[in-house]
Wavefront OBJ file of the C-alpha trace (Angstrom):
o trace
v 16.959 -3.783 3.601
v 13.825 -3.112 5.901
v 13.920 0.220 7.138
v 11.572 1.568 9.964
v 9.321 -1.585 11.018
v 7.478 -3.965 9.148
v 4.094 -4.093 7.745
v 2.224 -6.542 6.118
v -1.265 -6.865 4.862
v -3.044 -9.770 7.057
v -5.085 -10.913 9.506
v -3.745 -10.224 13.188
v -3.125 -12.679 15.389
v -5.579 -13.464 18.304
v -8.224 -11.278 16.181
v -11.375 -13.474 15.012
v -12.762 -13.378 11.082
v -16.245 -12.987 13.671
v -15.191 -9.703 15.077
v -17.113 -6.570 13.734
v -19.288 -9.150 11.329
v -16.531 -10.213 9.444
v -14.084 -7.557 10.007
v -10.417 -8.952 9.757
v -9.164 -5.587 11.326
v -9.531 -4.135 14.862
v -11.983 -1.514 15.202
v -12.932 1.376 17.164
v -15.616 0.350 19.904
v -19.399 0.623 18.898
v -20.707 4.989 19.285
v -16.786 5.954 18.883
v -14.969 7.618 16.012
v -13.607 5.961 13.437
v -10.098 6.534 14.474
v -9.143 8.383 11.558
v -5.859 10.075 12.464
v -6.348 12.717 10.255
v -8.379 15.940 9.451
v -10.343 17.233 6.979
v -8.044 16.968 3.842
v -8.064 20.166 1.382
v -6.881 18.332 -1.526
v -8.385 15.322 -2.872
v -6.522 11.473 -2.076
v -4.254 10.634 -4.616
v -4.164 6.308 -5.408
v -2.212 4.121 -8.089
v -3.223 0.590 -8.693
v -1.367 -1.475 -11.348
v 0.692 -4.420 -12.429
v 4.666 -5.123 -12.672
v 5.440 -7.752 -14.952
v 9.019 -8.992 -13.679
v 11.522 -11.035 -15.992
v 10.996 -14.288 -16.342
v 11.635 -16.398 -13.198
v 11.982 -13.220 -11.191
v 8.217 -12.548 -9.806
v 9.040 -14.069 -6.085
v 12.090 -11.262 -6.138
v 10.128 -8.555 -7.106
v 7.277 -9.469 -4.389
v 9.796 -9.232 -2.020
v 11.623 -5.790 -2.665
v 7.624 -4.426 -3.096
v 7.092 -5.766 0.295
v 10.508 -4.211 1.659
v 8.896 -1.033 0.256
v 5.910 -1.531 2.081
v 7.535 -2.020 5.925
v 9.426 1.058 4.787
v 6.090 2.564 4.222
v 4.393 1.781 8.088
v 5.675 4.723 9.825
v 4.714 7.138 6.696
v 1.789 8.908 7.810
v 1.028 10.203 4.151
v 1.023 6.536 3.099
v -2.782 5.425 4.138
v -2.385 1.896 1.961
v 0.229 0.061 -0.029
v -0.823 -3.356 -1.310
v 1.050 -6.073 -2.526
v -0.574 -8.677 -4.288
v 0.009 -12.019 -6.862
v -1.820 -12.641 -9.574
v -2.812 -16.358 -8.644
v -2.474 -17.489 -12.697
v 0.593 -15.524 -13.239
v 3.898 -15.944 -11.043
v 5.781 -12.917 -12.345
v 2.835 -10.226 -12.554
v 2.949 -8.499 -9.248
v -0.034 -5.978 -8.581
v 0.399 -2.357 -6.281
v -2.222 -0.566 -5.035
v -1.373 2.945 -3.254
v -3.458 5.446 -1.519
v -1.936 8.716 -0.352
v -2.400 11.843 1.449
v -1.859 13.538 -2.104
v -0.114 13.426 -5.264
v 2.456 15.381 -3.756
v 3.393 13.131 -0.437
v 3.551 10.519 -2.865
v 6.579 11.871 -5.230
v 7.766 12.789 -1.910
v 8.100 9.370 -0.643
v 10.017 8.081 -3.846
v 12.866 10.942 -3.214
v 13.526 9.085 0.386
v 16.543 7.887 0.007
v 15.403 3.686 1.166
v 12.935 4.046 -1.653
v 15.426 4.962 -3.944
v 17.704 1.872 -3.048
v 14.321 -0.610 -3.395
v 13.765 1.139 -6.617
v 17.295 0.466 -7.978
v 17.134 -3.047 -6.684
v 13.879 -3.570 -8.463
v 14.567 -1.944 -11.689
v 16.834 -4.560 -13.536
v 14.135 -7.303 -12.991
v 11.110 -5.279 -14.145
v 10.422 -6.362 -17.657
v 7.197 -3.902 -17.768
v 4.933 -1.728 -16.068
v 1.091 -2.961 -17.141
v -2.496 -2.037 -16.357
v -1.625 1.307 -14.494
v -4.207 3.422 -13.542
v -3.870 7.112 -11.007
v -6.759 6.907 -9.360
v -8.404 9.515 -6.649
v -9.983 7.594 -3.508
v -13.393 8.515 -2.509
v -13.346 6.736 0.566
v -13.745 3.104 2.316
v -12.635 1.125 5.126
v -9.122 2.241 6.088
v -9.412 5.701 4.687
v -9.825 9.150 6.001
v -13.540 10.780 5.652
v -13.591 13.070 3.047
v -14.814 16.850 3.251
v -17.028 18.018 0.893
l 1 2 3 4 5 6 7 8 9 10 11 12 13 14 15 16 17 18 19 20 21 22 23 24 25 26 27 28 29 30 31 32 33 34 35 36 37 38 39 40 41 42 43 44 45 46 47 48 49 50 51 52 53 54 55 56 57 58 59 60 61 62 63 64 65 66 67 68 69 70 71 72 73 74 75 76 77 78 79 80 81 82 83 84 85 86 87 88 89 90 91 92 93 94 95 96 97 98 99 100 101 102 103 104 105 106 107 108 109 110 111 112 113 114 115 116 117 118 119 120 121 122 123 124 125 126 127 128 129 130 131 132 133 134 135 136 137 138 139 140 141 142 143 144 145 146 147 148
């Protein structure tokens, strides 16, 4: 079930690896802001990064309902990144990396009710949760600036 749009991590189409010296993502013109759509934040970013092993057999099935999660994710404006990624030597380790508003949008998001339906869906092929670290983003490319 994909609910509210899609998103997934890759290069646009029409948008050259050249642009912005190397950039795969549009960006704001030369002298302009960096289009961050938000303000100052008063509580420090809240990130997750880690590794679901699935059952056996099951990693492709997993990807996908991760994936589901992330669409459902687009239109979340306390949602700045969810990654899904493969480990390239292991077809059933699939890897998530989150960054949010704060700790708190992010237990808010798993209460919704689509995320509880991807979570059920997911849960009887997840044979563990591995290499899981909370993390707290200083900043990068895609992320708010941070006040001091």
């Amino acid at each position: 079930m994909i609910e509210d749009g899609v998103f997934i991590a890759t290069r646009p189409r029409g948008l050259s690896h050249q642009r912005g010296g190397g950039d795969w993502s549009p960006s704001p013109p030369r002298g302009s802001p960096s289009g961050a759509i938000l303000g100052p934040m008063a509580q420090p970013l809240y990130g997750m990064h880690g590794r679901m092993v699935a059952r056996p057999g099951h990693g492709d099935e997993l990807a996908a309902i991760l994936l589901e999660a992330a669409a459902g994710l687009q239109v979340d404006p306390e949602c700045l990144l969810y990654v899904v990624s493969r480990a390239a030597n292991d077809p059933d380790s699939v890897w998530v990396t989150e960054a949010w508003t704060s700790r708190d949008a992010h237990a808010a998001s798993l209460e919704n009710p689509g995320a509880r339906d991807l979570i059920a869906r997911a849960r009887p092929i997840i044979a563990s949760f591995e290499d899981r670290a909370e993390l707290r983003p200083e900043g990068g490319k895609g992320l708010p600036a941070q006040s001091s």
